[in-house]
Backbone as CSV, one residue per row, in Angstrom:
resi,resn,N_x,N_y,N_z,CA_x,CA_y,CA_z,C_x,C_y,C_z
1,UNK,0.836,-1.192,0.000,0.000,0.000,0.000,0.874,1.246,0.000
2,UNK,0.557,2.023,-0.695,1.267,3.693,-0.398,1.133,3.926,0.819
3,UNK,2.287,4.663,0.880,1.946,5.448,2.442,3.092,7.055,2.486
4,UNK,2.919,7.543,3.005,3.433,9.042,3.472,2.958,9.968,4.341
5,UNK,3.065,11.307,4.194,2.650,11.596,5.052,0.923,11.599,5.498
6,UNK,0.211,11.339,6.488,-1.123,11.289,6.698,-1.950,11.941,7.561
7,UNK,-3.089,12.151,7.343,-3.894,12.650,8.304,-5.263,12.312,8.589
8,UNK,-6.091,12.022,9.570,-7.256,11.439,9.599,-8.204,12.457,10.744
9,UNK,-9.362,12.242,9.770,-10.394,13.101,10.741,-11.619,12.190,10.735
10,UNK,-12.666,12.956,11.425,-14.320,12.126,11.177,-14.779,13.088,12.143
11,UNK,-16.377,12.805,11.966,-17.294,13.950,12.162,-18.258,12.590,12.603
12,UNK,-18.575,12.895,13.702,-19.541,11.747,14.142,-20.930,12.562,14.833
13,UNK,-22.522,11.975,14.073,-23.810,12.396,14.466,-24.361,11.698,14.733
14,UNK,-25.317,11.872,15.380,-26.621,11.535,16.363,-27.620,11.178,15.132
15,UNK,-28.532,10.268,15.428,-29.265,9.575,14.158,-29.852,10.470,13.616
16,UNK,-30.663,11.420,14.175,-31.114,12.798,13.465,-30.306,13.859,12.888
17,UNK,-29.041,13.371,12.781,-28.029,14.224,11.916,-27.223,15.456,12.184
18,UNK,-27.462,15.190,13.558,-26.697,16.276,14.703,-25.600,16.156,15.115
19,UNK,-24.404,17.125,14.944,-23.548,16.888,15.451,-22.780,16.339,16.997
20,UNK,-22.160,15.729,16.833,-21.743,15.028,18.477,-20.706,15.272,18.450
21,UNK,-19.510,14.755,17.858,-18.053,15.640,17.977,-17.409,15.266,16.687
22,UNK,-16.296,15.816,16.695,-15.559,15.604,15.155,-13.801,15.409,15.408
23,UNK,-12.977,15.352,14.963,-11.072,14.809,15.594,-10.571,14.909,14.108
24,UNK,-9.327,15.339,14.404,-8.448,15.344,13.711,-7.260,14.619,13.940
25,UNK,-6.219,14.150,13.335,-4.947,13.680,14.049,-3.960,13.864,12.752
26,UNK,-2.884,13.794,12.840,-1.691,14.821,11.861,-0.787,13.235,12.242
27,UNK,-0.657,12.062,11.198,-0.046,10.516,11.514,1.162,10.587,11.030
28,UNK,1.931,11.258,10.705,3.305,11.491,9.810,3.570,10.303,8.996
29,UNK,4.271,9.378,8.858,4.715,8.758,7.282,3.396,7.479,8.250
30,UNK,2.408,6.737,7.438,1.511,5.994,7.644,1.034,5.868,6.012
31,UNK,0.942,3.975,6.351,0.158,4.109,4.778,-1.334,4.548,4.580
32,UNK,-1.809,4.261,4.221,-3.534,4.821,3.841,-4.386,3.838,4.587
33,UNK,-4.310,2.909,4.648,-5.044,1.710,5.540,-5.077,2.552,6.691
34,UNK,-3.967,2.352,7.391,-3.686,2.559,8.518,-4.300,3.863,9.005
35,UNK,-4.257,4.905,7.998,-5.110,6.401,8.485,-5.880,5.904,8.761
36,UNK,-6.926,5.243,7.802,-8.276,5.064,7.974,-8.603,4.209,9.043
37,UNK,-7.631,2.935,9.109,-7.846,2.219,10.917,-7.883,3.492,11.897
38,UNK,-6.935,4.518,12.279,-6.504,5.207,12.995,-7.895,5.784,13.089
39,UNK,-8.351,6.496,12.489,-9.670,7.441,12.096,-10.842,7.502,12.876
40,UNK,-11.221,6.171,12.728,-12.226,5.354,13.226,-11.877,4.630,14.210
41,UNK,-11.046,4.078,14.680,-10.474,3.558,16.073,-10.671,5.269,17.047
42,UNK,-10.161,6.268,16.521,-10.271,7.472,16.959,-11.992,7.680,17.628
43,UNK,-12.694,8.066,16.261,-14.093,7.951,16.492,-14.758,6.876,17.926
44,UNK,-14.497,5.782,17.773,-15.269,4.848,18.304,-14.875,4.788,19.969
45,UNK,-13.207,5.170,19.862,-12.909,5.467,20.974,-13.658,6.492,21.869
46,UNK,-13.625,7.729,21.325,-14.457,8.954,21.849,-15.831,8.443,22.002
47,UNK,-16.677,7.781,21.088,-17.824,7.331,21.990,-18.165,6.149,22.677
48,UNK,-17.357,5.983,23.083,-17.209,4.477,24.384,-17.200,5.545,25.490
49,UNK,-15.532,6.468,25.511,-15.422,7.400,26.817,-17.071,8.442,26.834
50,UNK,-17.854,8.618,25.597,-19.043,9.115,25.824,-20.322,8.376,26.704
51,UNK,-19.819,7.166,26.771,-20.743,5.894,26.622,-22.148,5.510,25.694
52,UNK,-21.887,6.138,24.454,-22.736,5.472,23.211,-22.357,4.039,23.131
53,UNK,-23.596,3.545,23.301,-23.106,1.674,23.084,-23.198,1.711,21.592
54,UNK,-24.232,2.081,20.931,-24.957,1.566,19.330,-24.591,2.719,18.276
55,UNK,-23.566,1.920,17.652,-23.213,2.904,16.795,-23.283,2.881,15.111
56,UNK,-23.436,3.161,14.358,-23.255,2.877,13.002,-22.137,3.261,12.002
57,UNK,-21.344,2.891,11.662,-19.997,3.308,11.280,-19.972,3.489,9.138
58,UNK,-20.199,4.541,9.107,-20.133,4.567,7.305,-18.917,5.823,7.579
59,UNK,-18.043,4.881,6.204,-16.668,5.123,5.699,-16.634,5.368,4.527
60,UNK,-15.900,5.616,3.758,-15.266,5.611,2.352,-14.485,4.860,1.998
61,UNK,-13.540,4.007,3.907,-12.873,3.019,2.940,-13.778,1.035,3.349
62,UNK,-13.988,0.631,2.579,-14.560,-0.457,2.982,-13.588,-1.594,3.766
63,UNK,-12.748,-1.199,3.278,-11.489,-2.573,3.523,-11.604,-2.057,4.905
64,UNK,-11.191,-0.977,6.017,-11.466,-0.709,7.077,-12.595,-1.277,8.121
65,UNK,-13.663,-0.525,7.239,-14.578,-1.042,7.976,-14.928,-2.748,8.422
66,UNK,-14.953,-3.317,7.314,-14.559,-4.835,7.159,-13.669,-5.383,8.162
67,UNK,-12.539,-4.755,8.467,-11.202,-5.226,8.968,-11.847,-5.128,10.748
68,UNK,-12.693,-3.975,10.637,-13.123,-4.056,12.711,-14.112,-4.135,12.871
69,UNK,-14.828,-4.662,11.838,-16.215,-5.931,11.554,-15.559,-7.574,12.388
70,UNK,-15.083,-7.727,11.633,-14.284,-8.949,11.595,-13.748,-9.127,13.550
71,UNK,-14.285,-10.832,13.278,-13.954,-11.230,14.711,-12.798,-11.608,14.809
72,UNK,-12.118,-12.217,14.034,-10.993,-12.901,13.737,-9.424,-12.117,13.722
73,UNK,-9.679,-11.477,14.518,-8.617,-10.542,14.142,-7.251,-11.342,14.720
74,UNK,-7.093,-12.030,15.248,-5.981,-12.305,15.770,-4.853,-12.788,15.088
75,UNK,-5.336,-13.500,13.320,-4.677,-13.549,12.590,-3.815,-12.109,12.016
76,UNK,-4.408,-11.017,12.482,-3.721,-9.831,11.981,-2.146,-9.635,12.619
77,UNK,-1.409,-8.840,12.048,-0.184,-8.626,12.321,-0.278,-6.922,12.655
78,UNK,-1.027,-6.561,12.577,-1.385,-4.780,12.382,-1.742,-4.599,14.555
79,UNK,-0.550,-3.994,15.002,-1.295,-4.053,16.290,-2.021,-3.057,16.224
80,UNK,-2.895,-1.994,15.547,-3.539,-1.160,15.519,-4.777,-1.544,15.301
81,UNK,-5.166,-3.036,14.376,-6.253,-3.513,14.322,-6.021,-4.286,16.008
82,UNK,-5.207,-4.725,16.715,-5.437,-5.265,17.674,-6.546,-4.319,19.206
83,UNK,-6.183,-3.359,18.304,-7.320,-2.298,19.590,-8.035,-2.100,19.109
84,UNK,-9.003,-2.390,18.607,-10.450,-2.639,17.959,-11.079,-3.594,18.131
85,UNK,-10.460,-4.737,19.311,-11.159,-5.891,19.521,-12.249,-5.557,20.583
């Protein structure tokens, strides 16, 4: 995968389309996967410490989303997917 320098954000709402909070993070040399793990590991993190249990997660990248879908992670080598269990 490419990778260089990176950056990842997300904007996360309330089912009626309201804002709840939004993050940025500045990842320096990271490939593109990995932003997008980062991104959303970001997101999901902030609403656990919110305590939102039920969340719905739409991305742009699918391979992501897929990747912390997935129960099986232990075959991964990515310890970044390892904190998404």
């Amino acid at each position: 995968m490419d990778s260089g320098l990176t950056a990842t954000g997300g904007v996360v709402r309330n089912n009626n389309g309201d804002w709840i909070l939004s993050n940025n993070r500045f990842l320096d040399n990271w490939s593109i996967f990995d932003a997008e793990i980062w991104g959303l590991l970001d997101d999901l993190s902030l609403l656990h410490e919110q305590r939102h249990r039920r969340v719905i997660i739409q991305s742009d990248s699918l391979e992501a989303v897929k990747v912390i879908q997935d129960k099986s992670l232990e075959a991964s080598s990515s310890t970044l997917l390892g904190r998404t269990k």
